[in-house]
C-alpha distance (Angstrom), angle and dihedral (degrees) to the residues before:
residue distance angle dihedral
X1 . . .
X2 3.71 . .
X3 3.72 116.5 .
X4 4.70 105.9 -125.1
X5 3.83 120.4 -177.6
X6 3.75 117.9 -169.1
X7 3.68 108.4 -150.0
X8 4.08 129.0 -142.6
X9 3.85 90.4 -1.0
X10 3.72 86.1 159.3
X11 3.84 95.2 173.2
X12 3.59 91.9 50.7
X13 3.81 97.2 -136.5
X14 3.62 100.2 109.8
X15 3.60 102.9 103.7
X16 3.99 88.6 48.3
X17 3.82 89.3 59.2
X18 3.87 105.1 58.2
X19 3.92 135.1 27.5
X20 3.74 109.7 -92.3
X21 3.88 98.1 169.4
X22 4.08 91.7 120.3
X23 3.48 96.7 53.3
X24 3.66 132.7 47.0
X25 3.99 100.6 -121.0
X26 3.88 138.3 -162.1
X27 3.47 130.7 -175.6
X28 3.78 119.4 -147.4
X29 3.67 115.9 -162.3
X30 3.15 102.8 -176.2
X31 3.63 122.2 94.0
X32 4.21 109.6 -129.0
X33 3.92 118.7 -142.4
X34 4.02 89.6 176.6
X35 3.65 118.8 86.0
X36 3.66 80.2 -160.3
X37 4.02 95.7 54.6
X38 3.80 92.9 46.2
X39 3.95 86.1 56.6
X40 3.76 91.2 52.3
X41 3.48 91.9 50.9
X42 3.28 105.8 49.6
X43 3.82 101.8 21.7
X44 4.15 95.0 113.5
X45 4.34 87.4 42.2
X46 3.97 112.6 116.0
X47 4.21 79.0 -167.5
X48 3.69 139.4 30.9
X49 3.73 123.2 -158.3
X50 3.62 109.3 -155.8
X51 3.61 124.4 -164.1
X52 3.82 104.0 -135.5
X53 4.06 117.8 -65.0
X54 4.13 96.3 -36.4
X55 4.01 86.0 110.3
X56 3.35 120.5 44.3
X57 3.88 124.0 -150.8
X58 4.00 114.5 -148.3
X59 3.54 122.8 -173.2
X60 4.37 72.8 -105.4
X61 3.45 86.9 70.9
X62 3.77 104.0 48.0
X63 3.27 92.9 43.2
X64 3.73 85.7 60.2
X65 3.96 95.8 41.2
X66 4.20 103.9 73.7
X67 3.69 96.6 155.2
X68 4.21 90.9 51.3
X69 3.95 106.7 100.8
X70 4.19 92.6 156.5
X71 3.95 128.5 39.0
X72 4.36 103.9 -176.3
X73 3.85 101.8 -163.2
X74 3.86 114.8 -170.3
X75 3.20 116.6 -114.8
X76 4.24 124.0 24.0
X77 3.47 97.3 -86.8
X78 4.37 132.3 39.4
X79 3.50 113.3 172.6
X80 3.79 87.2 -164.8
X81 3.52 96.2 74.9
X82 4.21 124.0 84.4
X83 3.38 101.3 -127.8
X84 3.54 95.7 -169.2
X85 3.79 94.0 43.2
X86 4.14 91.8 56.3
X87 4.10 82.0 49.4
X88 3.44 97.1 54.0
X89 3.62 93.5 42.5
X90 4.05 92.1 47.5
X91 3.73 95.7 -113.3
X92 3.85 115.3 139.6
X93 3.80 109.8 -144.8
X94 3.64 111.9 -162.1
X95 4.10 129.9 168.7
X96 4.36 136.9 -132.3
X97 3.73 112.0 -114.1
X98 3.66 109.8 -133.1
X99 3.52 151.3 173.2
X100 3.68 137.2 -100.5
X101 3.36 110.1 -150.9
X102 3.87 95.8 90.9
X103 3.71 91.8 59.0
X104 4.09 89.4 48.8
X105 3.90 80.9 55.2
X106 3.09 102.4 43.2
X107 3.98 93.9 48.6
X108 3.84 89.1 52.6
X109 3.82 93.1 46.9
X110 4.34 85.7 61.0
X111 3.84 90.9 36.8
X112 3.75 97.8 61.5
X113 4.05 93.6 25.3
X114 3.77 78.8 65.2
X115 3.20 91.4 45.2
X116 3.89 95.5 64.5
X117 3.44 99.1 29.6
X118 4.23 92.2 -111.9
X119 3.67 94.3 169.2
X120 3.72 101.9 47.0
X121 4.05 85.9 42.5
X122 4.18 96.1 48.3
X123 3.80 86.2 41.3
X124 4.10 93.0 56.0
X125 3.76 85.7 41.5
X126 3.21 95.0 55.3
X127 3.71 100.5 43.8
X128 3.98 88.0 54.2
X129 3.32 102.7 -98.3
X130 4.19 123.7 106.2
X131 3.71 144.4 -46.9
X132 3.88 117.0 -127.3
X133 4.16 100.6 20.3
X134 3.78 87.2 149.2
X135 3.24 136.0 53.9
X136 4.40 114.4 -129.0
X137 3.72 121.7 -135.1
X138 3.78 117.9 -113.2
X139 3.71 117.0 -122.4
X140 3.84 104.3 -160.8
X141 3.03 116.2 119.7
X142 3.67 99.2 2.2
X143 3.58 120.8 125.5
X144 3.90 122.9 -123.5
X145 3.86 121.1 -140.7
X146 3.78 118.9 -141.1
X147 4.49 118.6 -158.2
X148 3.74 116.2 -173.9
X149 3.97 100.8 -8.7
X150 3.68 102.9 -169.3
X151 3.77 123.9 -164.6
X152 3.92 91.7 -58.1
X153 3.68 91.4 56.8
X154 3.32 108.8 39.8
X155 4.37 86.3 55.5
């Protein structure tokens, strides 16, 4: 059975959210800074599931990496990953398609919690002292700028 690390799954609820019965899968929370750690972590993996660009794979790495024969990045596009280096070394690097509507939500979710001030008010709450010390902004009618929109923002 083909050995699968999933890389910075920080949550831990990766293997819970696909079907990993072909492969024999590990998830790694734990984000690795060391070229040298990532190696030893994944040295015996035929594939490497990495979570966006939080690990980088250098030529250094590949080179390194003889068993790896797939690297899944999520997302279509990782600008941490040498292309040509996973070529060369016969890896195929392929990407998740996803969609975008949990970023939109998530970006509204800070926009009006900074809005009304929900982390300075949950914070005093919590510490014992009161509810509603501030006063929110009101958003209608306000008009939101958007820099540098990307494919997510521009849907």
């Amino acid at each position: 059975m083909l050995r699968c690390a999933v890389l910075d799954d920080y949550q831990g609820v990766a293997l819970g959210l696909a079907d990993w019965s072909r492969v024999r899968a590990t998830s790694l929370r734990e984000h690795f800074t060391s070229r040298d750690d990532l190696v030893a972590a994944v040295h015996d993996c035929e594939i490497v599931v990495a979570m966006r660009e939080r690990t980088p794979f250098p030529a250094e790495v590949f080179d390194r990496l003889p068993n790896l024969r797939l690297l899944v990045t999520t997302g279509m596009r990782n600008a941490s990953i040498d292309l040509e280096a996973a070529r060369a070394h016969g890896v195929t690097v392929c990407g998740t398609s996803g969609g975008s509507t949990s970023t939109v939500e998530l970006t509204w979710a800070l926009i009006l919690g900074l809005a009304r001030h929900l982390v300075p008010e949950a914070t005093a709450l919590r510490a014992g002292g009161r509810w509603q010390s501030t006063v929110g902004a009101d958003l209608h009618g306000r008009t939101l700028g958007l820099i540098g929109l990307g494919r997510i923002g521009a849907g």
